[in-house]
Each structure stands twice: as structure tokens, then as C-alpha cells.
C-alpha positions in Angstrom: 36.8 36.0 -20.1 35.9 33.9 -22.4 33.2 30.6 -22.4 35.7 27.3 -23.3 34.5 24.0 -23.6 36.0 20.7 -22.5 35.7 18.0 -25.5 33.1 16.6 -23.7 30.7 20.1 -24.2 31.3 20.3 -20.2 32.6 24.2 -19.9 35.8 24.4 -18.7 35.3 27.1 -15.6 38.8 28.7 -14.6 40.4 26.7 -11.8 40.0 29.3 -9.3 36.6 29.0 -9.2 37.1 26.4 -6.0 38.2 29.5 -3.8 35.3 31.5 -5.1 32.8 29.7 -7.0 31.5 32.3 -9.5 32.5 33.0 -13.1 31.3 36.0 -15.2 31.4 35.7 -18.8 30.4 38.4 -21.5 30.6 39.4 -25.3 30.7 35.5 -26.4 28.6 36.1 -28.8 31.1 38.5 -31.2 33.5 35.5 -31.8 31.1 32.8 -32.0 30.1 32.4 -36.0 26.4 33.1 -36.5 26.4 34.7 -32.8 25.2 31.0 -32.0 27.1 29.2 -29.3 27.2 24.7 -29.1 24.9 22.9 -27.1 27.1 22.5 -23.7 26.4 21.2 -19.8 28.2 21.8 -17.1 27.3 21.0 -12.9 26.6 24.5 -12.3 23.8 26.9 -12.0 23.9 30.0 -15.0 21.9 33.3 -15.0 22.1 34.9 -18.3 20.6 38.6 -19.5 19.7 39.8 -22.9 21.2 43.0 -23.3 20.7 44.8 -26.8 19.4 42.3 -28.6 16.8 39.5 -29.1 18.0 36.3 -28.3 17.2 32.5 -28.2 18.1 30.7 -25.0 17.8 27.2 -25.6 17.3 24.6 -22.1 16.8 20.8 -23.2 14.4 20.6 -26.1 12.8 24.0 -24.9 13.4 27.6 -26.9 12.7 30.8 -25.4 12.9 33.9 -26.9 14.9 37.0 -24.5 14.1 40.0 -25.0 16.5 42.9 -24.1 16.4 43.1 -20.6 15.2 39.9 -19.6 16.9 37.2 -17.3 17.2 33.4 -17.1 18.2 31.1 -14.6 18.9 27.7 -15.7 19.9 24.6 -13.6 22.8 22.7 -13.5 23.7 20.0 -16.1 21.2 21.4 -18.2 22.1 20.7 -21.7 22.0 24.5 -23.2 22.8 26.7 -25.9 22.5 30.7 -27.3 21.7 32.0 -30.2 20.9 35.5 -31.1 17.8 36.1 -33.1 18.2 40.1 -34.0 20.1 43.2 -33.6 23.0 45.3 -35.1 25.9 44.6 -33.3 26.7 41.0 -30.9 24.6 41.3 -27.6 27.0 42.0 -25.0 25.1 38.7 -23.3 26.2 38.6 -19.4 26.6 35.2 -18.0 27.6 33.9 -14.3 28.2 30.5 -13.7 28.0 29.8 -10.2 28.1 26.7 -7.4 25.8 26.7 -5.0 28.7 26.4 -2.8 28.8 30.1 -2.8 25.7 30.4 -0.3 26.4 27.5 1.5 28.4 24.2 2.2 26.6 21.3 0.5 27.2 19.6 3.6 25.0 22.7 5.4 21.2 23.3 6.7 21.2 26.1 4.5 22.1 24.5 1.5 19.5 21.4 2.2 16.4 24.0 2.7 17.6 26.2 0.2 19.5 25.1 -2.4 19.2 21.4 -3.2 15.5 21.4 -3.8 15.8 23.4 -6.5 18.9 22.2 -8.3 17.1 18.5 -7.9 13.9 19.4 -9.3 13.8 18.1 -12.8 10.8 19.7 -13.5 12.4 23.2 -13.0 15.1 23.3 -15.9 15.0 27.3 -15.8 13.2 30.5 -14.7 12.7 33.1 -16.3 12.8 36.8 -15.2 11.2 38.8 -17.6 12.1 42.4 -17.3 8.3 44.0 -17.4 7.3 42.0 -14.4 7.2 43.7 -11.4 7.7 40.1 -9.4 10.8 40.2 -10.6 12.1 43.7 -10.6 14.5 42.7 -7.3 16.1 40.4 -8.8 16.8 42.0 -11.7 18.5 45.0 -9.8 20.6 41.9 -8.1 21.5 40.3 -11.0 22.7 43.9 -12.8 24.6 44.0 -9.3 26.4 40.9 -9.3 27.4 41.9 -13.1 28.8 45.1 -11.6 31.1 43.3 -8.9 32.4 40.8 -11.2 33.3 43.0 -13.8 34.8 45.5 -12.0 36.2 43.5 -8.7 35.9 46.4 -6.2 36.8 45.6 -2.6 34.5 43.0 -0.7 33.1 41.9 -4.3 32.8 38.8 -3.2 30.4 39.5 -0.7 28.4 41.9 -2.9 27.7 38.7 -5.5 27.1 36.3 -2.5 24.7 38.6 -0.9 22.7 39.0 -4.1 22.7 35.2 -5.1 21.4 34.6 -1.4 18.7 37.3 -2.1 17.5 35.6 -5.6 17.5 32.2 -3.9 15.3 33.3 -1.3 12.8 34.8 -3.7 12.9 31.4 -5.8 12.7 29.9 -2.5 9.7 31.6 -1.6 8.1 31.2 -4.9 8.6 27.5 -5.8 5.5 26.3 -5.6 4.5 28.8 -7.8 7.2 28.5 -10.5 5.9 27.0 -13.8 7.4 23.3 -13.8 6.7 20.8 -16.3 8.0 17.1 -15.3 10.3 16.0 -17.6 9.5 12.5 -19.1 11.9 9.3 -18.3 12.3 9.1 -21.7 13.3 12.7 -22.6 16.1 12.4 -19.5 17.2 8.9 -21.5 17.5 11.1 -24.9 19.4 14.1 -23.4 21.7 11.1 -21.8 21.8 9.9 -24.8 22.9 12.7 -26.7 25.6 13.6 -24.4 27.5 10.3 -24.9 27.1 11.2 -28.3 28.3 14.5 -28.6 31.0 13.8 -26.1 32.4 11.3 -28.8 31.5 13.5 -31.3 33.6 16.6 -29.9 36.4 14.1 -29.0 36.8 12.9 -32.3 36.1 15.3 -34.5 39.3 15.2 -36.7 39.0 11.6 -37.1 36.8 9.7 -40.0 33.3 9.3 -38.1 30.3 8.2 -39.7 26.8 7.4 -38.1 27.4 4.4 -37.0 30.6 5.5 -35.3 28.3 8.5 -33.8 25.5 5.7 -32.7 27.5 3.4 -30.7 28.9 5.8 -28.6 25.7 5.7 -27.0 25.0 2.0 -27.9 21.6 2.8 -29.6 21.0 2.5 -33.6 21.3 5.0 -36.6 17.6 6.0 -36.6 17.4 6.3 -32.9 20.8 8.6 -33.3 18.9 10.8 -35.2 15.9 11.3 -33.7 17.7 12.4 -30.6 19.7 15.1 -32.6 16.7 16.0 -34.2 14.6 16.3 -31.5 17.6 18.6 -29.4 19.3 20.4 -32.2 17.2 20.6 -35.0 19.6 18.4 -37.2 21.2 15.1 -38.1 24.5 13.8 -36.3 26.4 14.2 -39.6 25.1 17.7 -39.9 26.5 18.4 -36.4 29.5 16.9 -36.5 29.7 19.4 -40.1 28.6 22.3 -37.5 31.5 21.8 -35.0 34.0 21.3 -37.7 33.3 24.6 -39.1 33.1 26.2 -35.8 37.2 24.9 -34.8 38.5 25.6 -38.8 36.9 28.9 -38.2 38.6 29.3 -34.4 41.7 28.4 -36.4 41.2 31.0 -39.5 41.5 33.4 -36.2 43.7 32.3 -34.3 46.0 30.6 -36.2 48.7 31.1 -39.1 47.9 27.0 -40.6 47.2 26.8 -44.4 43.8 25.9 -45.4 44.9 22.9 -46.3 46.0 22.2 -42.5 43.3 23.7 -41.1 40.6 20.9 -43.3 43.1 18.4 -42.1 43.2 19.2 -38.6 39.2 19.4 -38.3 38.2 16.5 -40.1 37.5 17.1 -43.8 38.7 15.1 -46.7 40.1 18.1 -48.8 40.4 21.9 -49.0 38.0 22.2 -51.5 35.3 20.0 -49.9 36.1 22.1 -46.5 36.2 25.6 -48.5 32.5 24.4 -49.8 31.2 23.8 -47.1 32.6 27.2 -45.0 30.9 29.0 -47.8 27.6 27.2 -47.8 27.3 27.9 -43.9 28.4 31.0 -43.5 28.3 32.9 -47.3 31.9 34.0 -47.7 35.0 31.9 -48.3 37.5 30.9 -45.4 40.0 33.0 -46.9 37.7 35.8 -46.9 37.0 35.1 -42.9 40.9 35.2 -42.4 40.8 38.4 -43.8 38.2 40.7 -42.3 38.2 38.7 -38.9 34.9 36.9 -39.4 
């Protein structure tokens, strides 16, 4: 199944996820250029395992580095992103994305004790479950078993993944006020707002003619303050990013797609084929037609 985002970086989970609130994603990483995926939010918990290689699991304005085997949790409408760091071949990278629904009603004692404590802590952005810990070595075995079910969808799977999700919320549960938290600033929640409004127009309007200012008043602040809220998130300047995503949908379209280069450029924003082809080739080192052709 693959990860799709809404044009507001919200990821779009399948529909049936109301009857059964869990989605399992995996191998993302083979069709996503530079094995990186965007900066994205979405209202739902995630648990995520490193699997061959070594990856970088980016929360909010925090990096941290997984190591084959190791876990995160991360909370809902967390702004976060992948990128893998090293290793042959794509990291197979498990994901669920789950409700909290799947415990327990919101409107339920369980999910007051249990759950809401947790997904309103600000301070707790994500866990992480590193595989040589022996704190953590149940919930690694339930994670690798919720994989299992969702993959393979025996009978009663459902039950197999709610069972486990119970089991790891009890253990965070149980160890919350031991979990490392750090209390995130007002004004680093302002900037991750910030960014959002941005990127949502950003993604919205890609194909359009957008310059800074366009990118700036989406979240009515000025062109300096616009970039030091990219900079601060994504390492880079709004123009830069708004280059980034381009790439990223002409190169979905080199893929999936029959359009000329020319109607690619033109339907992801850029001026000309040439000015496009250039800048394909700067970020990735070989030519959109050369992506076409060996399924880059």
C-alpha cells in the first residue's frame, strides 16, 4: 500500500480505516527519489521500524538516526519525515498508522486514562524503541506482530494488532513518567503552525507562478520570517522547497505517465523544459529522460 498525501501534506489513509482504524504501509522508500519522503502530518499515531538499513526519522525540528532494528513511535499531527542514510538496496521501512480509536472509544474511561494523556502531551513528540534495550524487547516482538497480521490478514487479525497496540500502550503507560520529554516552546509550536499554512499553499499550488511573497502570506508573516521557519524545519529555503516537491511530482510523472517533458515542466510548475531538465539533473545526477528509462 502505498503512503499518499493530501495537497495539504495530511496523508491520505484509505477510507476504510473508520471500520478498522489501522493502516500498514511498507517499501515507500524504493519509489521515493533519494529514498527521502516530504515532510507530512496527519491526526494519527505512527510506529515505524528500520529494517536493513540506517535511516533518519525526522519529528518536528528533531533528527534521529534508526538503526536496523530499531522502532519509533511518533504522535499525532507531528510534522514528520524519512530519509534513509545507508544501505544497498531501499529499507523495506514498516509503518502503521493507527487511531487510538482502535483501543478504545474516545468517548471511553479507557481511552481518557490511557490514551489521551499521551497523544496531548506536547512534550512527548516520539519514543523511541531501540532494538538492544532489553526495556523494550516486548514491544518490539508486538510491533513485528502487528506487521505480521497486517501483512498477511489471517483470521481474527484484527484482534491480533489490537491486542498488541493495547500491550505497547500499557507499557508507555506505565513508563510515562519516565519517558524523556522535552517541553516544546510556544514559539516552536507557532513555527511548525506556521510552516504548515505554508506548505499547505505551497503543495496546493505548486504548478502555479509562486514566489516568496506568495509562499509568506499564506501564513501572513514576512519573507525573512518564511525562511527561517523552513530553515529551521527543513534545512532549506521556501523556493528551494517548492524546487524539491516539483521534482518529486515531474519525477512521479516520468513513472507513471506517458506526458512529454515538455508537459511534464508545464504541469509541475517550471518555466521551460530546459530550465526543468537542469534542474532534475542537478538534484538527482541523471537526466529526466534517463529516469524514464531505467525507472529511477
Amino acid at each position: 500500500m502505498s503512503i499518499l498525501l493530501d495537497h495539504q501534506l495530511r496523508e491520505q489513509i484509505p477510507q476504510d480505516i473508520t471500520a478498522f482504524p489501522v493502516a500498514f504501509y511498507s517499501d515507500e522508500l524504493a519509489a521515493l527519489p533519494d529514498r527521502a519522503g516530504p515532510m507530512h502530518w496527519h491526526p494519527y499515531f505512527e510506529i515505524a521500524t528500520a529494517q536493513s538499513g540506517v535511516l533518519d526519522y525526522q519529528v518536528g525540528q528533531t533528527h534521529t538516526t534508526l538503526e536496523p532494528g530499531d522502532s519509533i513511535f511518533a504522535n499525532q499531527n507531528m510534522l514528520h519525515g524519512i530519509r534513509q542514510l545507508s544501505g544497498e538496496d531501499p529499507d523495506p521501512l514498516p509503518i502503521i498508522v493507527f487511531s487510538g480509536t482502535v483501543i478504545a472509544p474516545e468517548n471511553s474511561a479507557i481511552h481518557e486514562k490511557y490514551i489521551q494523556p499521551i497523544q496531548a502531551c506536547n512534550g512527548l513528540p516520539f519514543v523511541v524503541f531501540r532494538r538492544d534495550c532489553a526495556q523494550w524487547r516486548e514491544i518490539h516482538q508486538q510491533i513485528n506482530a502487528i506487521y505480521c497480521a497486517m501483512r498477511e490478514q489471517p483470521d481474527c487479525f484484527e484482534l491480533t494488532v489490537q491486542r498488541n497496540l493495547c500491550c505497547i500502550f500499557e507499557t508507555l503507560y506505565r513508563n510515562f513518567e519516565f519517558l524523556p520529554k522535552a517541553e516544546v516552546p510556544r514559539v516552536q509550536l507557532d513555527t511548525q503552525i506556521r510552516l504548515q499554512k505554508m506548505l499547505s499553499f505551497l503543495y496546493e499550488n505548486y504548478a502555479q507562478t509562486i514566489t516568496l511573497a506568495d509562499i509568506a502570506g499564506a501564513a501572513n508573516i514576512s519573507r525573512s520570517e518564511a525562511g527561517r521557519c523552513f530553515q529551521s524545519y527543513l534545512g532549506c529555503s521556501p523556493v528551494e522547497a517548492l524546487i524539491q516537491y516539483r521534482l518529486q511530482m515531474a519525477q512521479r510523472l516520468l513513472q507513471q505517465t506517458t506526458l512529454t517533458l515538455q508537459e511534464i515542466s508545464s504541469a509541475c510548475g517550471f518555466h521551460s523544459a530546459n530550465y526543468f531538465s537542469r534542474q532534475f539533473r542537478n538534484r538527482y545526477g541523471y537526466s529526466p529522460g534517463e529516469s524514464r528509462r531505467l525507472g529511477k
